[in-house]
Every structure is written in structure tokens, then in C-alpha cells.
C-alpha positions in Angstrom: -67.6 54.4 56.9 -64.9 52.6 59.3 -65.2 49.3 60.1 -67.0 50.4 63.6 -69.7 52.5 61.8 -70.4 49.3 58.9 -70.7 46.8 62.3 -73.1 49.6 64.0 -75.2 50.0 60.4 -75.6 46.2 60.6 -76.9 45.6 63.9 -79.0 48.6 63.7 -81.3 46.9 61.1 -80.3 43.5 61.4 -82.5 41.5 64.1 -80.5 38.2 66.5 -82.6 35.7 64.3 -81.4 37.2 61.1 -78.1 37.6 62.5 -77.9 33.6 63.5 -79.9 32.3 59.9 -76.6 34.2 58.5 -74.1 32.3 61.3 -75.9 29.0 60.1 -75.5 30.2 56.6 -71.5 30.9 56.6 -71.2 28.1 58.4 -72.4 26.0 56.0 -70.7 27.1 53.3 -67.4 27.2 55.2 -68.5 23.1 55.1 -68.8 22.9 51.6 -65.5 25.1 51.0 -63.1 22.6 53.4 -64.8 19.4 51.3 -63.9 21.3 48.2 -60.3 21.8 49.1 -60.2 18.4 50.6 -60.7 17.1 46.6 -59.0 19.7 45.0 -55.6 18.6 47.1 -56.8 14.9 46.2 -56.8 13.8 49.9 -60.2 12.0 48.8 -61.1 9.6 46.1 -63.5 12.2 44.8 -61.8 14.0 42.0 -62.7 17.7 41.0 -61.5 20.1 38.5 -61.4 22.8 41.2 -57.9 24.5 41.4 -56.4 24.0 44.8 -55.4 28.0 44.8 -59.0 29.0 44.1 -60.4 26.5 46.6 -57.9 27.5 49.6 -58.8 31.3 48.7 -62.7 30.3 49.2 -62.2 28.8 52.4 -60.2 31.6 53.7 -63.5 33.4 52.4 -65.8 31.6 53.9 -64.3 31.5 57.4 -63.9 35.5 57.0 -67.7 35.2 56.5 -68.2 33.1 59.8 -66.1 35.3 62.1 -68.1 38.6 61.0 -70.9 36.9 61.4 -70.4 35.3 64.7 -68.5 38.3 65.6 -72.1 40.5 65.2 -74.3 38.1 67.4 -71.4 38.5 70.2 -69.5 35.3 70.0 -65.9 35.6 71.5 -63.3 35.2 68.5 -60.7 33.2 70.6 -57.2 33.8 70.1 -55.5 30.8 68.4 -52.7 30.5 70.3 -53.9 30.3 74.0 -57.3 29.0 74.5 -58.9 25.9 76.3 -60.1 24.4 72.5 -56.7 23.4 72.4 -56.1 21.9 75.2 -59.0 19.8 74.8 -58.6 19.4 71.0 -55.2 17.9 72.2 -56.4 15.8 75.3 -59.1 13.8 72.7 -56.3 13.1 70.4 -54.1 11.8 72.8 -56.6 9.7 74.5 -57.4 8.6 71.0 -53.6 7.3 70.6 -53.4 5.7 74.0 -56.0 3.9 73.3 -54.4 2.3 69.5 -50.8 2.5 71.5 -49.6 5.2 69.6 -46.9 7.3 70.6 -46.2 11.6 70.1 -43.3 10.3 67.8 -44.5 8.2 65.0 -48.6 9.1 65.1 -49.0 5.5 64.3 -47.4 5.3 61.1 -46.8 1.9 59.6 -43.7 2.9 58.1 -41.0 1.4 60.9 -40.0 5.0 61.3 -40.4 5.0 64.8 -37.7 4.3 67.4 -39.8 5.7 70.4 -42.4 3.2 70.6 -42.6 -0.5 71.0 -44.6 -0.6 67.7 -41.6 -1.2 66.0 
């Protein structure tokens, strides 16, 4: 079967609720895959034995999972690179730095790098 026939076979016998319970599912486990990764690159305090390969692989997974799953209750997969999440992804951040004084150049690093701001 192509990919249009498997999406057809699945909403043919799979009802919305079902559908979201799976959303909800993924989702969750997309959670627990970008913790995993988070202590498998040691960016926490929380060690793990989990290889950082393996981890990265299941949260590539697990996103997959999210996207075909949001994809079959009719959610929009937006394009990366030209969408309004950005923009407003962007506009928190910088409000975020405005309000600590921070400046585009140096993030508020406290390592004197920065010759942009008056941090320094």
C-alpha cells in the first residue's frame, strides 16, 4: 500500500478520540525521549547509562510518531522555516533579554566576551 492508502486504512477504522488518546500518547513520549537525551548529553546532573546516539535516534522517533499522529486528526505540519511560531518564539526571548539587559551578541554570558553591550 502507498503511504495515501496506509493514512486512508487508518482513518477508516480509527475514530477522532482514538486518534487524539494516540496524539496525547506520542506526545508524551516525545517528553520522556528529549529528558532522556537531555542526561545522556549530561546537560543535567542526572546521570544515565543511555548512549547519546541511541537517545537522539528515539527522539527523532518519537517526533516522527507525533507528526503522523497529529498529521491524521488534521493538524497543519508547519514548515520550519517560515511560520509565526518563530516569530513569537523569538519575540519572548528577546523580551526575556531586555528585561536582564542582555544583548543578541553575548546571550548574557559571564565570560567578558562581549564588546556589544555595556555588560562588560
Amino acid at each position: 500500500m502507498s503511504y495515501i492508502d496506509d493514512k486512508r486504512y487508518v482513518l477508516e477504522h480509527i475514530d477522532r478520540r482514538t486518534l487524539l488518546e494516540q496524539l496525547a500518547e506520542e506526545a508524551a513520549e516525545l517528553s520522556q525521549a528529549a529528558l532522556k537525551l537531555i542526561r545522556a548529553e549530561k546537560l543535567s546532573d542526572n546521570p544515565t547509562p543511555a548512549n547519546i546516539s541511541i537517545a537522539s535516534e528515539q527522539l527523532n522517533e518519537e517526533l516522527a510518531d507525533v507528526l503522523v499522529a497529529a498529521d491524521a486528526i488534521g493538524i497543519p505540519i508547519l514548515e520550519s522555516c517560515d511560520n509565526s511560531k518563530w516569530r513569537r518564539w523569538a519575540a519572548r526571548i528577546k523580551k526575556e533579554c531586555e528585561k536582564k539587559d542582555i544583548c543578541d551578541g553575548c546571550f548574557g554570558a559571564s565570560n567578558g566576551d562581549c564588546t556589544d553591550c555595556e555588560r562588560w
